[in-house]
C-alpha positions as CSV (number, residue, x, y, z in Angstrom):
1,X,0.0,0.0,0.0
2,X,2.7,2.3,0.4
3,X,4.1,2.5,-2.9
4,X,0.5,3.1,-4.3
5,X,0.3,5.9,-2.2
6,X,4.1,6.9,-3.2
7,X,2.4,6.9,-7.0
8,X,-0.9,8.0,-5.6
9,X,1.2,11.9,-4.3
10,X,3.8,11.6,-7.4
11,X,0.6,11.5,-9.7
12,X,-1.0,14.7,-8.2
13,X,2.4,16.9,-7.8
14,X,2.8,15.8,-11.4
15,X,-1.2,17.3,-12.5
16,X,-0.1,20.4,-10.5
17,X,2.6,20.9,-11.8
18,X,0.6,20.7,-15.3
19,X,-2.2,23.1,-13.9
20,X,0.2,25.2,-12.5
21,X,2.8,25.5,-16.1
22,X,-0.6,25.9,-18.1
23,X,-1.7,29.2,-15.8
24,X,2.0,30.7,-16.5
25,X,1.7,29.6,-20.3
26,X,-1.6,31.7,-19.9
27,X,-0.4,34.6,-17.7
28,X,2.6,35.1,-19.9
29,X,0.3,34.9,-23.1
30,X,-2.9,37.4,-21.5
31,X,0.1,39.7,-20.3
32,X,1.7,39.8,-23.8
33,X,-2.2,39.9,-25.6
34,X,-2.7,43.2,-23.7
35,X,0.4,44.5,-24.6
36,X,-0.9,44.2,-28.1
37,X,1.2,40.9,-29.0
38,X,0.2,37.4,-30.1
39,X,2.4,34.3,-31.1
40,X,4.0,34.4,-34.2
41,X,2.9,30.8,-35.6
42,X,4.6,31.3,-39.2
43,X,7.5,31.2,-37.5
44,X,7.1,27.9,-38.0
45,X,6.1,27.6,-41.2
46,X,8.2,29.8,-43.2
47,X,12.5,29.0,-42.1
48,X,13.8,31.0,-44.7
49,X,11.9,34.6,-44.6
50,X,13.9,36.3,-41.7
51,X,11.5,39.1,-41.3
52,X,8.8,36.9,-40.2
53,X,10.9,35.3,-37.3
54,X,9.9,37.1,-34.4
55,X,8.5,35.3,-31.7
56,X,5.7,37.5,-30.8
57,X,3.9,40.1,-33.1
58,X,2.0,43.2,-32.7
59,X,-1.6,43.8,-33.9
60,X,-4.3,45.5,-33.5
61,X,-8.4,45.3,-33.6
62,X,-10.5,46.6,-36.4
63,X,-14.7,47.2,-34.7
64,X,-16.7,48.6,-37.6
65,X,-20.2,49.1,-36.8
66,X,-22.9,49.8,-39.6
67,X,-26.1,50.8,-40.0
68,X,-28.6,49.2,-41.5
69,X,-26.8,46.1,-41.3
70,X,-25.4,45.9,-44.4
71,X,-24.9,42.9,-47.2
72,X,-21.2,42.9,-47.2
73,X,-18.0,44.2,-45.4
74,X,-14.4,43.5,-46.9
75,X,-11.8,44.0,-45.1
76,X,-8.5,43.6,-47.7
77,X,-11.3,41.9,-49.8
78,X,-11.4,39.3,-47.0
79,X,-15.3,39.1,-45.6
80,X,-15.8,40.4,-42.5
81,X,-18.6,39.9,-39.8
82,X,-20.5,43.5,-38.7
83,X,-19.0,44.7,-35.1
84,X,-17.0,41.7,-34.5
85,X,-13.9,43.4,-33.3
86,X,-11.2,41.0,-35.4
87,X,-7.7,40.9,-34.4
88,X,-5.5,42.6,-37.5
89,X,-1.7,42.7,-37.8
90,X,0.1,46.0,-38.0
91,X,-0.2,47.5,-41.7
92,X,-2.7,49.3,-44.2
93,X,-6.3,48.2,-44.6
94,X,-8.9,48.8,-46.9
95,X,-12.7,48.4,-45.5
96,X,-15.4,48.0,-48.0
97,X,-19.1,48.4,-47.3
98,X,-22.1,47.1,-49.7
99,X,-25.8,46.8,-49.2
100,X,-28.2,47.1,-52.1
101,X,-30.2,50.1,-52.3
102,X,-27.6,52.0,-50.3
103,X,-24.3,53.9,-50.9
104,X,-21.2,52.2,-51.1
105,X,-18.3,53.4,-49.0
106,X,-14.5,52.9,-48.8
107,X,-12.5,53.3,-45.9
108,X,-8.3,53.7,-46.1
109,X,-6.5,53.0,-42.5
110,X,-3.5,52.4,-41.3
111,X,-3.3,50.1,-38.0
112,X,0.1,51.3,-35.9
113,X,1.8,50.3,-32.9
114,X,0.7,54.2,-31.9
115,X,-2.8,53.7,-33.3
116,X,-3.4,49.9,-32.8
117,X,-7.9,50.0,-32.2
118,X,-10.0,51.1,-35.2
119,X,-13.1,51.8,-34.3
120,X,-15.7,53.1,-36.3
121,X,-19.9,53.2,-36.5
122,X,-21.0,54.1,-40.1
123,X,-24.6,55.5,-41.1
124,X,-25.3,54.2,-44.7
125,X,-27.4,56.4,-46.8
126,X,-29.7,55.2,-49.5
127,X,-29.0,56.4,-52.8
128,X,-30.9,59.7,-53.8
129,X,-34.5,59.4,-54.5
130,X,-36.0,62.5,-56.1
131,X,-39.7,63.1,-54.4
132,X,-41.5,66.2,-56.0
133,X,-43.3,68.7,-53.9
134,X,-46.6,69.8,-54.7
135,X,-45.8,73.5,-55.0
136,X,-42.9,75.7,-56.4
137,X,-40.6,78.0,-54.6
138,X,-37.1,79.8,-54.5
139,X,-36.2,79.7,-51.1
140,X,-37.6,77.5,-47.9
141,X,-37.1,78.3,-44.4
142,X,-38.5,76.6,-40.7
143,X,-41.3,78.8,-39.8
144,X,-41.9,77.8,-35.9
145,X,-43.2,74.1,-36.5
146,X,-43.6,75.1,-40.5
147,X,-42.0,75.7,-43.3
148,X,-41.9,79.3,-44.8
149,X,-41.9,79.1,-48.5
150,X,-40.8,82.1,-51.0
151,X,-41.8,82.8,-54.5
152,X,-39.6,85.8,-56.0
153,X,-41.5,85.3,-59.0
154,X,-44.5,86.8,-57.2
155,X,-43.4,87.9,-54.4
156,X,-45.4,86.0,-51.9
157,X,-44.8,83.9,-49.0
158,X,-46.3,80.4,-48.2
159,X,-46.6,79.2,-44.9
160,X,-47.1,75.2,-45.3
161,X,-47.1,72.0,-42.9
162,X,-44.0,69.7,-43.1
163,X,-46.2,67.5,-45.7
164,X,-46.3,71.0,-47.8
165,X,-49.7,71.3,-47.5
166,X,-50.6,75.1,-47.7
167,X,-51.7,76.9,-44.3
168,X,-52.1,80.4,-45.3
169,X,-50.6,83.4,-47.2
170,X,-48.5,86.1,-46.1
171,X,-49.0,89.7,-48.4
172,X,-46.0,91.4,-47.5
173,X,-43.1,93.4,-48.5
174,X,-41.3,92.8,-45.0
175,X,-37.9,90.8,-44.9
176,X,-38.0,87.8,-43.7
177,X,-35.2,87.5,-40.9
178,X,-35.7,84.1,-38.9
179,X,-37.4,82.3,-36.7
180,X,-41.0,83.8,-36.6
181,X,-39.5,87.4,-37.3
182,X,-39.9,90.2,-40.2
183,X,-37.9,93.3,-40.5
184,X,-39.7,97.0,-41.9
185,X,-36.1,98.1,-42.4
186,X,-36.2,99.5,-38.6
187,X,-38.4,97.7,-36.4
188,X,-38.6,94.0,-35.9
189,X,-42.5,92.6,-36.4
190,X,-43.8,89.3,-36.0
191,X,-46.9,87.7,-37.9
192,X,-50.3,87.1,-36.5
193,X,-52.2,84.6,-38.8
194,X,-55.5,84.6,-36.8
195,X,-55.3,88.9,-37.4
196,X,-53.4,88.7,-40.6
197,X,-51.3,91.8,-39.4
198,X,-48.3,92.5,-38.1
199,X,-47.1,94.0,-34.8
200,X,-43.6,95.1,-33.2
201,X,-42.2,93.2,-31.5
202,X,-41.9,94.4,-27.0
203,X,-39.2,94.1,-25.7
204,X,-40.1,92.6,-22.0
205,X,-37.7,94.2,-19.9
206,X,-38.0,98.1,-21.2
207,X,-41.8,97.8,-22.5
208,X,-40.2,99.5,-25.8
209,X,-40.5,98.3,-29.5
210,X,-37.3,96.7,-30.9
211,X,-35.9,98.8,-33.4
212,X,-32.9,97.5,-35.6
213,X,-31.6,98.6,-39.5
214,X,-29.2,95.1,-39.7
215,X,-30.6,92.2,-38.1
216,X,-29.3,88.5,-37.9
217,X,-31.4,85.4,-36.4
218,X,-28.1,82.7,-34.9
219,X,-29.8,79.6,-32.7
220,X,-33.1,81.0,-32.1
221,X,-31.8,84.6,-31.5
222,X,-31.9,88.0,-33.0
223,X,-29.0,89.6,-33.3
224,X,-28.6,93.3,-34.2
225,X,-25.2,94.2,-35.9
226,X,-26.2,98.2,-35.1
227,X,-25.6,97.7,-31.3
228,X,-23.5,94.7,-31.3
229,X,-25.7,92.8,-29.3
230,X,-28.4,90.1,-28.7
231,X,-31.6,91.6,-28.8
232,X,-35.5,90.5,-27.3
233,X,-37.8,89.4,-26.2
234,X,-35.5,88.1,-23.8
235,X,-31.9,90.2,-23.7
236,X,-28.8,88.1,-23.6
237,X,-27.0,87.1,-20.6
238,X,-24.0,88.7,-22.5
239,X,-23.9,91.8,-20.8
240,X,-21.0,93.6,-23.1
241,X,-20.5,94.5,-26.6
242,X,-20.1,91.6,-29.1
243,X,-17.8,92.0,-32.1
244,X,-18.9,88.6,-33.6
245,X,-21.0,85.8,-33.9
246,X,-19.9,82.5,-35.4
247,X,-22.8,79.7,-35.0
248,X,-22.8,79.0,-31.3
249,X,-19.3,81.1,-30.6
250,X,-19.6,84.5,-29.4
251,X,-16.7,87.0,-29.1
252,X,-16.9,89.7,-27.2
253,X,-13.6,93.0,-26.5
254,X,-12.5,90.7,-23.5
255,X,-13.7,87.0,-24.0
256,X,-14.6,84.6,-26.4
257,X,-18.1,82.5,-25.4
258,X,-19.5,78.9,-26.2
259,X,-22.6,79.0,-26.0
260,X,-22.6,75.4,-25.7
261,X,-22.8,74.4,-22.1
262,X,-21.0,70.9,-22.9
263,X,-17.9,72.7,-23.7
264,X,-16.9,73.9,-20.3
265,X,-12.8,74.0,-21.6
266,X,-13.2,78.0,-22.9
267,X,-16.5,78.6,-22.5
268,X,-15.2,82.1,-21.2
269,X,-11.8,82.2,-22.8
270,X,-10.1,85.4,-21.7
271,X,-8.3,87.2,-24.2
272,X,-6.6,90.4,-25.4
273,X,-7.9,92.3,-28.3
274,X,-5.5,94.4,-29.6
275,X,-6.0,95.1,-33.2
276,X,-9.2,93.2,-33.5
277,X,-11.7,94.3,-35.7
278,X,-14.4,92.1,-36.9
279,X,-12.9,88.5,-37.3
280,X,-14.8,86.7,-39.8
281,X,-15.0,83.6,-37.8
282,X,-14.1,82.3,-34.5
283,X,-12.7,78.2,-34.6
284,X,-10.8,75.8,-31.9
285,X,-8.1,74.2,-32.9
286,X,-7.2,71.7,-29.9
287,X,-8.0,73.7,-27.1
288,X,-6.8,77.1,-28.2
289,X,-9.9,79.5,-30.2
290,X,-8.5,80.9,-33.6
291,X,-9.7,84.0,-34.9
292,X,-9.5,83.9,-39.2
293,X,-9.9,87.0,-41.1
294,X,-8.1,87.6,-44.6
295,X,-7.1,83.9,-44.9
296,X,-4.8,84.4,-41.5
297,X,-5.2,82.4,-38.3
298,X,-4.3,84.0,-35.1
299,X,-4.8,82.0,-31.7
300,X,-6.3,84.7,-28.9
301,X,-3.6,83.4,-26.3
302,X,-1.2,85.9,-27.8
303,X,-0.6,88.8,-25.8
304,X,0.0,91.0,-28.8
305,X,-2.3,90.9,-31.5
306,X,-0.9,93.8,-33.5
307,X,2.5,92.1,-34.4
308,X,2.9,89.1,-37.1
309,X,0.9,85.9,-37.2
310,X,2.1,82.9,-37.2
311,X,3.1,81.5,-40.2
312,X,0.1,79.6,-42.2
313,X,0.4,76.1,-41.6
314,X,0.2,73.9,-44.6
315,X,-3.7,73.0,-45.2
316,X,-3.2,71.6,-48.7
317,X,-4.9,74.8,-49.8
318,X,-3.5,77.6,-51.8
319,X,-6.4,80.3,-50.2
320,X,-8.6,79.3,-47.2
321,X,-12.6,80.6,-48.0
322,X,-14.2,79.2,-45.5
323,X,-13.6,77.7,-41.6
324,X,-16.3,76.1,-39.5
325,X,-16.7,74.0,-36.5
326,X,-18.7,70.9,-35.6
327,X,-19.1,68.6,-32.6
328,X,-15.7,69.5,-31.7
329,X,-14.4,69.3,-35.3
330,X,-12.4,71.9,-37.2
331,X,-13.4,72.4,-41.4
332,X,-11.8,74.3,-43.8
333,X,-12.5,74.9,-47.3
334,X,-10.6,76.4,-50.2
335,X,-9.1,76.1,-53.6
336,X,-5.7,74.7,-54.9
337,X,-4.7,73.9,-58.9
338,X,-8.2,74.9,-59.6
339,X,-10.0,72.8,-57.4
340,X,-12.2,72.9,-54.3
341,X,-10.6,71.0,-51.3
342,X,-11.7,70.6,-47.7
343,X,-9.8,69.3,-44.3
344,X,-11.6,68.1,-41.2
345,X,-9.3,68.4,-38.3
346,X,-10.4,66.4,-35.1
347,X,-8.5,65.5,-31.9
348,X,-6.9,62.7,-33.0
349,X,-6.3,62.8,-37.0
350,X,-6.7,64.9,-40.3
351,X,-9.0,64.5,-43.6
352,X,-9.2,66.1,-46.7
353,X,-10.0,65.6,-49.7
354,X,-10.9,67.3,-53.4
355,X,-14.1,69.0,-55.1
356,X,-15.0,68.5,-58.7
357,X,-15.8,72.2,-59.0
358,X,-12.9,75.4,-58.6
359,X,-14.4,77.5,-55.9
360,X,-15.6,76.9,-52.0
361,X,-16.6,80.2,-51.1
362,X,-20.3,79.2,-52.1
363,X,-20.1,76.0,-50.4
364,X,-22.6,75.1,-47.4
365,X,-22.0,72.3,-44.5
366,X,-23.5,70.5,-43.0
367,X,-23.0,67.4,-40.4
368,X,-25.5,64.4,-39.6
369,X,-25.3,61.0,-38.4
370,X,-21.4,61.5,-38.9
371,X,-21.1,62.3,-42.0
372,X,-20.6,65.8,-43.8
373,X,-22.8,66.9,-46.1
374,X,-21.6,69.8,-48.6
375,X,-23.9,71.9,-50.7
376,X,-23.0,74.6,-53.8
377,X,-25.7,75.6,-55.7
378,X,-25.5,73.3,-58.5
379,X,-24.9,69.8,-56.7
380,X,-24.5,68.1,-53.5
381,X,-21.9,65.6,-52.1
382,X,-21.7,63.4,-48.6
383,X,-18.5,62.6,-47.1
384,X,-17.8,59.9,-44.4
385,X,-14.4,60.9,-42.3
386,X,-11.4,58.8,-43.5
387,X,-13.2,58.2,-46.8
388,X,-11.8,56.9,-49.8
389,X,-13.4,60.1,-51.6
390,X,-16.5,62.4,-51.4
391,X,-19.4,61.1,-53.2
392,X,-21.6,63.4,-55.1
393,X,-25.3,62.8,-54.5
394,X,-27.3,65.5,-56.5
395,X,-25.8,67.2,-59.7
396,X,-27.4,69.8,-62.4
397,X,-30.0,70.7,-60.5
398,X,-30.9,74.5,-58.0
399,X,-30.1,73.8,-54.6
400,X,-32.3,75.5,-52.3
401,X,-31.1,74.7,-48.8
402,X,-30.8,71.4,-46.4
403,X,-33.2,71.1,-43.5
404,X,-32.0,68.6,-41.0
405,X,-31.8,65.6,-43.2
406,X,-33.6,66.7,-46.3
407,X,-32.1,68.9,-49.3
408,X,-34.8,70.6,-51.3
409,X,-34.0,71.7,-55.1
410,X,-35.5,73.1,-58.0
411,X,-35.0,71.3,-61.4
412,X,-36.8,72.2,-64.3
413,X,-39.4,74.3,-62.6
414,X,-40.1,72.1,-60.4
415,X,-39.4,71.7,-56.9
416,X,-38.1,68.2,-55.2
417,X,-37.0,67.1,-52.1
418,X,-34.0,64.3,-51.4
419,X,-34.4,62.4,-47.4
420,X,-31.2,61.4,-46.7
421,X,-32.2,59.5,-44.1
422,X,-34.8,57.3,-46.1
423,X,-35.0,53.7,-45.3
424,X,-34.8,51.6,-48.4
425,X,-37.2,48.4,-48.2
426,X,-36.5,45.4,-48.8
């Protein structure tokens, strides 16, 4: 009986040491999988290619998400399952995504030791499907919860239901500024469709009429260039004079304001002024605002504004027309060699890429479900960050404007709408 007990104790040291060399095997292998390595197994396949010797090799993990879930993904035009987070060695990729009925897209990345996780959620859109619109216009703008639609053929101005049915007509020779607001050229009126007149508009806090020659609507405000301010029925709770307004961005002789409350890094970034007049736009680049004027940037944390600016970094453009700001995201537009170009500048990389038309001055942009949408008046094109290219949608046809996901245009005398956001069936 002893020596079967001898065997019995040599038989379990011997499993523990198995269990035991199995969790170091493991330790050593999870320790080196989180340090972005795996086993190199055509090591021991291949004896004659030294470069593919190592031991261990880096990789990293490609998670592309897609909406609707689409037909196919090919990843170096091997398939790939939607959102499966696959395990990719170090190098270049190229990600293509099919479904009928939608828009193709093409991806270009490059997965570093620096930059090992790609991780991406794409929004296909359906290709363009023209849907004409019962009535004609020139220009359409959101009337409270309607649409206000303009005929400069006749002068008149439709008030319609999102389904463009017609609601009633406004007579009037007033400009049209925003929101629910009309300009006489000095006092601001609003619209009363159950009296069919019109009325100045109070202001609450002085019990006096708002008078203003140059007015601007920006978010659901009036702005009136004449006092540099934010004007009724509520005043702003910017109690100095502003020099600009750029979207949500307001600058003011001492600071400049985002007026979006989930930006809390400069919402009330202090500043000296020196020689500025005007900018033409207020941008972040990283942290730091940028005023642009006359194709210069010039960050506001310089202490002297009346000396040089920096030198122009290179943006791939020869002129800069245009520079706005999204979610975070920096965009310019311009022109090089006779074409239109644009560069998206986030936190972590750049894109850019090229127009098929010579000037961006007339270009509009706009951004949904993560995608860019650009607008001149002759054609339209969407743009997916990191991109292959830009992908013209419309062409040959009057661009109106873009409301949220919808572009109306006039072809032919007629007036048509494009959802961007329409399901295709199945």
């Amino acid at each position: 009986m002893i020596p079967s007990y001898q065997e019995e104790i040599r038989i379990h040291k011997n499993k523990d040491r198995i269990f035991w060399m199995v969790v170091l095997a493991m330790t050593v292998f999870l320790y080196f999988f989180f340090q972005g390595y795996y086993p190199n197994y055509e090591r021991f396949f291949n004896q004659t290619d030294t470069s593919k010797q190592a031991f261990l090799k880096p990789f990293g993990i490609i998670d592309v998400h897609v909406f609707p879930s689409p037909d196919t993904i090919f990843i170096n035009n091997e398939p790939y399952n939607n959102n499966s987070k696959t395990i990719f060695d170090l190098g270049e990729y190229t990600i293509s995504i099919q479904k009928k009925g939608y828009l193709p897209i093409t991806f270009l990345l490059d997965i570093t030791k620096k930059n090992p996780f790609y991780t991406n959620v794409v929004n296909l859109f359906a290709y363009p499907e023209y849907s004409p619109l019962p009535l004609a216009f020139d220009n359409l703008s959101i009337y409270g919860d309607f649409f206000l639609l303009h005929d400069t053929s006749t002068g008149s101005l439709l008030v319609v239901d999102t389904d463009f049915q017609m609601l009633y007509n406004i007579q009037t020779t007033h400009e049209y500024i925003g929101g629910v607001y009309f300009t006489d050229g000095n006092n601001i009126m609003s619209y009363s469709p159950s009296t069919e007149k019109f009325s100045g508009v109070i202001d609450r806090e002085t019990g006096v009429p708002l008078q203003c020659t140059h007015i601007s609507y920006y978010g659901e405000k009036l702005f009136c260039h004449d006092t540099m301010r934010f004007v009724g029925p509520t005043l702003s709770d910017i109690h100095e004079k502003i020099l600009a307004v750029n979207d949500r961005i307001v600058v003011t002789p001492k600071y400049v304001y985002n007026r979006d409350n989930t930006n809390t890094s400069w919402k009330y970034f202090e500043y000296q002024t020196g020689a500025l007049q005007f900018p033409e736009a207020v941008v972040h680049i990283g942290k730091i605002p940028y005023f642009f004027g006359n194709g210069v940037f010039t960050p506001v944390d310089r202490a002297d504004m009346t000396i040089a600016p920096l030198k122009k970094p290179d943006w791939g453009m020869s002129n800069i027309s245009q520079v706005r700001e999204f979610d975070g995201e920096t965009i310019f537009l311009g022109e090089k060699e006779g074409k239109g170009r644009f560069r998206i500048i986030d936190s972590e990389k750049q894109y850019a890429g090229v127009f098929d038309f010579e000037h961006a001055w007339d270009v509009r942009l706009y951004k949904i479900s993560g995608a860019y949408i650009f607008t001149t008046p002759k054609a339209a094109y969407i743009y997916h960050k990191g991109a292959k290219e830009i992908v013209k949608i419309l062409d040959g046809v009057d661009i109106v404007c873009m409301v949220d996901a919808k572009i109306f245009f006039n072809k032919e005398g007629k007036s048509f709408v494009v959802d961007l956001l329409r399901k295709e069936g199945k």
